[in-house]
N, C-alpha and C positions, 0 to 999 in steps of 0.2 A: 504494500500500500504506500501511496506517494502522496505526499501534504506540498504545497508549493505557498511560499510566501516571498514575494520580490524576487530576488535572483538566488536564495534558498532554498534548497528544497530536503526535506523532512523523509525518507524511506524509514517504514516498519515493517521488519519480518520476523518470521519463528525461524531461527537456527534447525541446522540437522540434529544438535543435541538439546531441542528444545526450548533455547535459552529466548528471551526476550529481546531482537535487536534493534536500536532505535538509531540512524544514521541522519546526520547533518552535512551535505554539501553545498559550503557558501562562497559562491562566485561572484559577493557582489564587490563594488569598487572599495566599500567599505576593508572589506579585508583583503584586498590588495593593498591599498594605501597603509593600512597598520599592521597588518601580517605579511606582505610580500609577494602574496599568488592566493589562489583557491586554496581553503581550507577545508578540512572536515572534523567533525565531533564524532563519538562514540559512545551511547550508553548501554551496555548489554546488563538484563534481568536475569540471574539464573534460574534455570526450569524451574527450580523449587520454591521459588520465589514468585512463580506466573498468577499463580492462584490468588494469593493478597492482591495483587495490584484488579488482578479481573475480580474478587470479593469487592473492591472497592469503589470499580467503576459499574457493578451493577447494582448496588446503592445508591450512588449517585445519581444512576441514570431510572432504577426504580422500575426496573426489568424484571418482569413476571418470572415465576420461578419455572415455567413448566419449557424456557427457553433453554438449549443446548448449549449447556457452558464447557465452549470448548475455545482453540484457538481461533476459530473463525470468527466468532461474537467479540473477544478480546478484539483484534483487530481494526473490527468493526464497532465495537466501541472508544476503542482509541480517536479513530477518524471523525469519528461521532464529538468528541468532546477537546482535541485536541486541534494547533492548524500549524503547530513548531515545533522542532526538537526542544527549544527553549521552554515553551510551554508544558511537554511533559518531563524535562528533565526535572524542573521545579517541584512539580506535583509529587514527580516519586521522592524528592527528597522533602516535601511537607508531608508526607504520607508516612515517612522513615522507611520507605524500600531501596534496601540496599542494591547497588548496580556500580558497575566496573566503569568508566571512563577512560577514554583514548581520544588522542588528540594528536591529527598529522596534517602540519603547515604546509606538507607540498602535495594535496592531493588533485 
C-alpha cells in the first residue's frame, strides 16, 4: 500500500517474516537542500508486535468484531487513518509500540 504526500511517498507492507514495514521515500527539495539527495526512513513492527498496533486501530476505528482480523484489515486500516510515514511513526511511539528505525541518506 502506497500513501503519497508532496514528493513523499509512504509504502506499507507485511515482510516474509511477518514483520510490520512502514517505508519513507523523500524526494523533495527539502531534503536535498538539508540532507544532500533523496532520503529514506524505516520503521519495521515485529510480527509479534502486529496484533497491538491492529488491537488499537480497531478501536479506534470501532470495527465490528465479526471483521477478519488479519493483515489485510491492518493494512487497510492503516491507509484508512494514516497519509505519512511521519504520521504513523508518531502514533506507534504514542501508543509505546516498539519498532526498529533505519535511516539511509543516499536512497
Amino acid at each position: 500500500m502506497k500513501l503519497r504526500m508532496g514528493k513523499t511517498t509512504t509504502t506499507v507492507t507485511i515482510a516474509a517474516d511477518g514483520a510490520l514495514v512502514i517505508e519513507c521515500f523523500d524526494f523533495s527539495d527539502e531534503a536535498h537542500d538539508h540532507l544532500g539527495s533523496d532520503v529514506a526512513f524505516t520503521a519495521t513492527v515485529a510480527a509479534e508486535d502486529k496484533a497491538k498496533v491492529l488491537a488499537l486501530l480497531l478501536a479506534e476505528a470501532q470495527v465490528p468484531p465479526e471483521e477478519p482480523h488479519d493483515d489485510a484489515l491492518l493494512l487497510q486500516l492503516i491507509e484508512r487513518r494514516f497519509q505519512s510515514y511521519y504520521q504513523i511513526k508518531g502514533w506507534l511511539e504514542d501508543h509505546g509500540v516498539a519498532c526498529k528505525t533505519e535511516f539511509d541518506p543516499w536512497a
